[in-house]
C-alpha positions in Angstrom: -31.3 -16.0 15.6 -29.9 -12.4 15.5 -26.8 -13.1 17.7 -25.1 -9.5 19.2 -21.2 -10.0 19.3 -20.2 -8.4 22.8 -18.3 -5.4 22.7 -15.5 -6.8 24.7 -14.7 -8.8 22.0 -14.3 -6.0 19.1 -12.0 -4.4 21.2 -10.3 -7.1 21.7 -9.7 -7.6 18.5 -8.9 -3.7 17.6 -6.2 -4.3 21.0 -4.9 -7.3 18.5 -4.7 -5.2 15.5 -3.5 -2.2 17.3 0.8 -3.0 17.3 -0.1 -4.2 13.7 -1.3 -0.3 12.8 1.5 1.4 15.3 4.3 -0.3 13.2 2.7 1.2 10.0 2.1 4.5 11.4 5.1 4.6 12.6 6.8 3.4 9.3 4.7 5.9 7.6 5.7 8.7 10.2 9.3 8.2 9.3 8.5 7.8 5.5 6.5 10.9 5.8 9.6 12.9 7.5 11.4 11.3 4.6 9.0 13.2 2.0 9.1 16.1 3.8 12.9 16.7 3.6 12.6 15.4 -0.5 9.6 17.9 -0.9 11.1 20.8 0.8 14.0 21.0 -2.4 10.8 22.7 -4.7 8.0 22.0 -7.0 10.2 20.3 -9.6 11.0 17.7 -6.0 7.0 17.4 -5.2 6.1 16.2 -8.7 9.1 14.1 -9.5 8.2 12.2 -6.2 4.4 12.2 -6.6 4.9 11.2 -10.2 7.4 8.4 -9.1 4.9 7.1 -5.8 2.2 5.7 -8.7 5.1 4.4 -11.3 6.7 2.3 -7.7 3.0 1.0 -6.7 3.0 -0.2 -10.7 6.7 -1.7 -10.3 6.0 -3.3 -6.9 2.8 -5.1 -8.0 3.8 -8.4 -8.3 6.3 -8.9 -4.9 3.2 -7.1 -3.1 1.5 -9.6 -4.2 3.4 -12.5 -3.9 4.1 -11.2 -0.6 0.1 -11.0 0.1 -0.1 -14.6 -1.0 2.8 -15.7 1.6 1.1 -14.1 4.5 -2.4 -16.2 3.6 -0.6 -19.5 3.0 1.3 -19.3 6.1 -1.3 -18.1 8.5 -3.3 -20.4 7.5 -0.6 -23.4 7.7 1.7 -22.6 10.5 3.5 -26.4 10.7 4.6 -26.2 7.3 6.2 -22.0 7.7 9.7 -23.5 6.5 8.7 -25.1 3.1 6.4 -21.6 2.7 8.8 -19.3 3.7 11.2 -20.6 1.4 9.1 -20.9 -1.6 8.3 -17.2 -1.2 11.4 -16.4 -1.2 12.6 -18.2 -4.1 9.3 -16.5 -6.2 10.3 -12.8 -4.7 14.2 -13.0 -5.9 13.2 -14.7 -9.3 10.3 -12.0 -9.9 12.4 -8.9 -8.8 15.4 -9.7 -10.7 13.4 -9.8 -13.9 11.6 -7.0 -13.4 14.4 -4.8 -12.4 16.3 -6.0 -15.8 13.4 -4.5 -17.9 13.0 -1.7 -15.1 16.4 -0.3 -15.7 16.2 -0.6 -19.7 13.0 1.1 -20.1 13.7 3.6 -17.4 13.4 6.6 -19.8 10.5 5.2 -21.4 8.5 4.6 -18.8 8.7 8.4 -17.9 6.4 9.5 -20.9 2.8 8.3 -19.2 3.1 11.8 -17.8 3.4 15.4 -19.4 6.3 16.6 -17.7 9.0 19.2 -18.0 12.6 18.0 -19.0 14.1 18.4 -16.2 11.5 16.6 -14.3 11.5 13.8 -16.5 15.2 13.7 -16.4 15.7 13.2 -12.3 12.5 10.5 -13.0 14.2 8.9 -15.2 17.7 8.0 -13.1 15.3 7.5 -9.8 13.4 4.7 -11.9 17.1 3.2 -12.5 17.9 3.6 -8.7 14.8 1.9 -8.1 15.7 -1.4 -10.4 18.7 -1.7 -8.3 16.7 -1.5 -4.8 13.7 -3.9 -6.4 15.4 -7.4 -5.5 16.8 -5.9 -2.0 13.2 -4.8 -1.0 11.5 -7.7 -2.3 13.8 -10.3 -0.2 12.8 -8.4 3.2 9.0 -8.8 2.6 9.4 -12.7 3.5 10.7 -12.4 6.7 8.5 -9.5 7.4 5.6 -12.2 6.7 6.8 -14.5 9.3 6.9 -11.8 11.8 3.5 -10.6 11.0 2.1 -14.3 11.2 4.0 -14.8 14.9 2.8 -11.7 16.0 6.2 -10.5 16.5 5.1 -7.1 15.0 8.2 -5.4 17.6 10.8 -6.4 15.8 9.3 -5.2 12.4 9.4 -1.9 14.7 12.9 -2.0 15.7 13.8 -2.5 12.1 11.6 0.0 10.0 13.3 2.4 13.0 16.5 1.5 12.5 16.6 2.0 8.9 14.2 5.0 9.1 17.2 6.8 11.0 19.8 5.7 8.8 17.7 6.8 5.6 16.5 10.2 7.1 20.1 10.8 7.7 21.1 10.3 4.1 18.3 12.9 3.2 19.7 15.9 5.4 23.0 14.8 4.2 22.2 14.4 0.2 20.2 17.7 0.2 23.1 19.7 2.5 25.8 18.6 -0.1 23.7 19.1 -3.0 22.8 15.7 -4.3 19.3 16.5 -3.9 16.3 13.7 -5.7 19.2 11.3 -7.0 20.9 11.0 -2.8 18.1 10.9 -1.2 16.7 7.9 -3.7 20.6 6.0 -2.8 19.9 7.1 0.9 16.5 5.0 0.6 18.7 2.1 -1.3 20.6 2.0 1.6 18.1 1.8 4.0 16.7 -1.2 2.4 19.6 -2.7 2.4 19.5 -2.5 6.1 16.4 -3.2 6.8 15.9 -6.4 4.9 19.2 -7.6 7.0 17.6 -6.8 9.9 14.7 -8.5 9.1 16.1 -12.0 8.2 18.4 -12.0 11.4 14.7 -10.9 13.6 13.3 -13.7 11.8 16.0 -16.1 12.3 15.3 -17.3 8.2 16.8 -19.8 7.3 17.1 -21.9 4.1 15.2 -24.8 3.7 13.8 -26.9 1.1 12.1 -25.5 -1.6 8.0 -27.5 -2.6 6.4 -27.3 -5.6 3.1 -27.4 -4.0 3.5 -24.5 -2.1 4.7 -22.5 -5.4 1.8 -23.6 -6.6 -0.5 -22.5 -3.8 1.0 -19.2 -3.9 0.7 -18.5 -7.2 -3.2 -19.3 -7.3 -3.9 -16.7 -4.9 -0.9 -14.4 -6.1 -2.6 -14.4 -9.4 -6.3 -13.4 -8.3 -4.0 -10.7 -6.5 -2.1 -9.4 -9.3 -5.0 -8.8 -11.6 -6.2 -6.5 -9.2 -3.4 -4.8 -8.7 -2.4 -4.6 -12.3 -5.8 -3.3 -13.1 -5.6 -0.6 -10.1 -2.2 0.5 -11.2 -3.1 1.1 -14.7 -6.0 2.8 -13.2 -3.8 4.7 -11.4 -1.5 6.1 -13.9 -4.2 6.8 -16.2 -6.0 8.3 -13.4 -2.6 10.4 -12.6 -1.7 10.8 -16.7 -5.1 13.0 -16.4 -4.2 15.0 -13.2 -1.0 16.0 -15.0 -3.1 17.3 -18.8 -4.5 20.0 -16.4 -1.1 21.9 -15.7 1.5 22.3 -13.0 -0.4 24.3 -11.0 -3.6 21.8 -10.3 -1.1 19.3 -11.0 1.2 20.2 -7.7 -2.1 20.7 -5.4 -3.5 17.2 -7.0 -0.3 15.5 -5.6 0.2 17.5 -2.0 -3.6 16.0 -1.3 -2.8 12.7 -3.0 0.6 12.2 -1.6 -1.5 13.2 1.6 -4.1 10.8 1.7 -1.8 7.9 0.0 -0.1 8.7 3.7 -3.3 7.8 5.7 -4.0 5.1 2.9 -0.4 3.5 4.0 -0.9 3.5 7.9 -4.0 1.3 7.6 -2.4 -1.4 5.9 -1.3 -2.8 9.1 -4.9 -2.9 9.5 -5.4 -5.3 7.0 -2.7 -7.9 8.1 -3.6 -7.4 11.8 -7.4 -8.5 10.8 -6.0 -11.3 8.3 -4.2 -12.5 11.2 -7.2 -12.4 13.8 -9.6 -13.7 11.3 -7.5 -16.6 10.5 -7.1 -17.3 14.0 -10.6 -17.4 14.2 -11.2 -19.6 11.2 -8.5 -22.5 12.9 -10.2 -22.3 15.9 -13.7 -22.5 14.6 -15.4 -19.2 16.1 -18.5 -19.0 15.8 -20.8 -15.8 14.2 -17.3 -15.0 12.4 -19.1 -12.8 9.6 -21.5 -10.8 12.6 -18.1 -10.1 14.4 -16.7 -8.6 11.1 -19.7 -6.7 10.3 -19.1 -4.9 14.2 -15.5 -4.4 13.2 -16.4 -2.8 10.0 -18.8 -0.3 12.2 -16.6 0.6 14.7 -14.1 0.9 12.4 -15.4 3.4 9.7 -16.0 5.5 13.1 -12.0 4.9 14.3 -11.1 6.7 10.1 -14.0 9.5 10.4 -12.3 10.8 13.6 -8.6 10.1 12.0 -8.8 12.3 9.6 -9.6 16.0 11.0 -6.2 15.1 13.6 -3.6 14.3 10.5 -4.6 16.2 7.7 -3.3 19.5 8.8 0.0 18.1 10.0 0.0 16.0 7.1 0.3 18.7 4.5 3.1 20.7 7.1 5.2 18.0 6.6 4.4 17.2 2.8 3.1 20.0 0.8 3.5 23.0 2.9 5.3 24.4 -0.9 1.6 24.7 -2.2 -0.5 27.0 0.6 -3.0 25.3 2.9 -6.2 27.9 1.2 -5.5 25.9 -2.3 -5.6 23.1 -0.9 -8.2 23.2 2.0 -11.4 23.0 -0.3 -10.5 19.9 -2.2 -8.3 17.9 0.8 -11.5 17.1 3.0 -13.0 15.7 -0.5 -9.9 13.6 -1.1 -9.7 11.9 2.7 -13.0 10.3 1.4 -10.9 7.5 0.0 -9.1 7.2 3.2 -12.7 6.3 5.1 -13.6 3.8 2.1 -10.2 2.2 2.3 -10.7 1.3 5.8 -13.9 0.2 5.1 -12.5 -2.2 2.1 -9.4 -3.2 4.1 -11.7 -5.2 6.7 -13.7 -7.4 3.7 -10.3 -7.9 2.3 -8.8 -9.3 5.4 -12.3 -11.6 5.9 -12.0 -12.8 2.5 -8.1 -13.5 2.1 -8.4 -15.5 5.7 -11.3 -17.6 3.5 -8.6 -18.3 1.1 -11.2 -16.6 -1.3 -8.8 -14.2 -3.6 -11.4 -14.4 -6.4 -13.5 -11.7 -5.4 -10.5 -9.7 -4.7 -9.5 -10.6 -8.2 -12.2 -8.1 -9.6 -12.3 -5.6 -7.1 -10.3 -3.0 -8.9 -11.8 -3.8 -12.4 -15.2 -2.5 -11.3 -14.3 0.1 -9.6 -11.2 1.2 -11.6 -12.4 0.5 -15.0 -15.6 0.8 -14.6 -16.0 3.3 -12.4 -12.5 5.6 -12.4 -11.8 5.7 -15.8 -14.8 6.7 -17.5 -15.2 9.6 -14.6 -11.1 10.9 -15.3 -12.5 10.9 -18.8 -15.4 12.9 -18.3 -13.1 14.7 -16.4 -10.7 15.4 -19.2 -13.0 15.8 -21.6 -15.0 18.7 -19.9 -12.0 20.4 -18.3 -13.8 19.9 -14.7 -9.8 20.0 -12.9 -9.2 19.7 -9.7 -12.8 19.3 -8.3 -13.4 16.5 -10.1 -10.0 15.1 -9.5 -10.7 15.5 -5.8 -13.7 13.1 -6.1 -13.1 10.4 -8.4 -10.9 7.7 -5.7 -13.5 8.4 -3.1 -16.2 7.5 -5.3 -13.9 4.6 -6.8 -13.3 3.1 -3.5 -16.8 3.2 -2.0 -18.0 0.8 -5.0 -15.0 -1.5 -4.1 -16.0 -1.9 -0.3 -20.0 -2.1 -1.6 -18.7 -4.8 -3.9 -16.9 -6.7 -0.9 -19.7 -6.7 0.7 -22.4 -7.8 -1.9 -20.1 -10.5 -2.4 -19.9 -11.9 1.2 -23.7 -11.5 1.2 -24.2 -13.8 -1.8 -21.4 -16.2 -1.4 -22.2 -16.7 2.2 -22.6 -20.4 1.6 -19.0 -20.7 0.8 -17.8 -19.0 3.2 -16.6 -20.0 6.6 -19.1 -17.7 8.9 
């Protein structure tokens, strides 16, 4: 029987999600006044930055993940948040700390997956350092974070990426008025981190408890499905990047404004994702019915909510990030580039139904067939024939749309499995 899900109830649930998505847009507001000040020192600024956004999603793979696998454990098993919470926390400092160790020895390195001038590699080079020392401080906040998330205390998360917004906007106009320029504005976002995370555990009212085995354990089985997609995606990624860079600084600088552009949008919907994990896992506890028809509507409505979204923020979007490169270079490719933005969205919902299943196997190979099957051999054909910036502008749309369609296909075949 073909059962319609009321439209009272989808917006409920986009009512639900809604503080989830205000607390990233508003994270990403400040983060994107935070770029703007960064971007506004020159080209050499816009590139360093760019260059360093896809190195940090590389470094930050495994606490994302970790992190990802927290939030499904524990919304999922409420009674048992202490032991969880704990375990996390004990995975995030012992992860972070090794990887900032090999972080801060490679720093230099690391720099040379991308053709770039000496002075540019240079600044990359200490902000890679910087960011081995803010690693274990970031990483210790996501756990408390988690726990707000799951309680639906998404205000306090507010309060907090406010608080430290302020405090690392601050250090920007001050690093760039005294001349400290990339490197103080990287220790104003140390800083802020610092403070942050503080706030956080006090919001959260962490506190230590035991530490169980099992729950490592449980963690780590869906942190690993987790991590091989992300590895794969950041490889992707910097391969993906590696490419925009062969073409020059020119299409080089208009390839980041729209990338660091749509990254923007990209960010704001990942409150998206944890509201739905949230909603869909309180639907799996209390046994809702015509679970998969509800998150077909939500993925409807949805895709409609990004297609309006993006003709509002791109504009204001590139005055705040990339107003050095003018609005006529960028214009023809930009619209091509928010593609990704409307896939995302679309990708974001299956992710949240799937990871509320406890099923992170499908995730697991999300990004290898779209980023190595479908990314890379395009950047290549890309390279090879010298196609630039148009083809650059549609490669992650394209990429993204196979990872949603995958999702899906997925669900529709696994169905059995799944709770429905």
């Amino acid at each position: 029987m073909n059962t319609k899900i009321p439209f009272k109830e989808i917006l409920k649930t986009f009512i639900f999600v809604l503080p989830y998505i205000f607390v990233e847009f508003t994270n990403t507001l400040l983060v994107t006044i935070d770029k703007s000040i960064s971007n506004s020192i020159g080209k050499t600024a816009i590139i360093v930055f760019s260059s360093f956004i896809t190195l940090n999603w590389a470094i930050n793979t495994i606490q994302t993940c970790i992190g990802n696998a927290h939030t499904i454990v524990l919304a999922r098993d409420k009674e048992n948040s202490k032991q969880i919470n704990n375990s996390a926390m004990f995975l995030e400092i012992v992860s972070s700390v090794t990887i900032s160790i090999i972080l801060f020895s490679f720093s230099r390195q690391i720099t040379y997956v991308y053709n770039l001038e000496n002075n540019a590699r240079e600044i990359l080079s200490i902000i890679l350092k910087l960011k081995a020392i803010q690693l274990p401080i970031h990483s210790i906040g996501l756990v408390p974070k988690n726990i707000l998330k799951v309680n639906t205390k998404t205000s306090r998360i507010w309060i907090s990426t406010v608080t430290s917004s302020i405090i690392n906007i601050s250090g920007d106009l001050l690093s760039v008025k005294l001349g400290y320029n990339e490197i103080g504005i990287y220790i104003a976002t140390i800083v802020s981190s610092l403070v942050n995370t503080v706030l956080l555990l006090i919001f959260s009212k962490y506190k230590l408890f035991k530490i169980s085995f099992n729950y490592i354990k449980q963690m780590l089985y869906f942190a690993k499905d987790l991590i091989f997609n992300k590895i794969v995606q950041r490889i992707v990624n910097i391969y993906y990047t590696h490419v925009a860079s062969s073409f020059g600084t020119n299409i080089y600088a208009i390839h980041c404004v729209c990338g660091t552009i749509i990254d923007t949008l990209c960010e704001i919907i990942e409150g998206y994702y944890s509201g739905l994990l949230v909603e869909y896992s309180n639907d799996i506890e209390q046994k809702k019915e015509h679970l998969l028809k509800k998150v077909d509507s939500i993925e409807f409505y949805g895709n409609i909510f990004a297609i309006l979204f993006i003709p509002i923020f791109l504009y204001p979007l590139w005055l705040a990030l990339g107003n050095s490169i003018s609005w006529s270079e960028c214009n023809p490719y930009i619209w091509i580039y928010s593609i990704e933005f409307v896939a995302t969205v679309a990708g974001c919902n299956y992710r949240a139904y799937l990871s509320a299943n406890k099923n992170t196997k499908s995730i697991s190979m999300m990004a290898f067939i779209g980023g190595i099957c479908v990314r890379v051999p395009l950047c290549y054909i890309i390279y090879k024939y010298n196609i630039g910036i148009v083809g650059l502008s549609m490669v992650c749309g394209i990429d993204r749309i196979v990872r949603a369609t995958y999702l899906r296909l997925y669900i529709k075949f696994k169905k059995e499995t799944l709770i429905t």
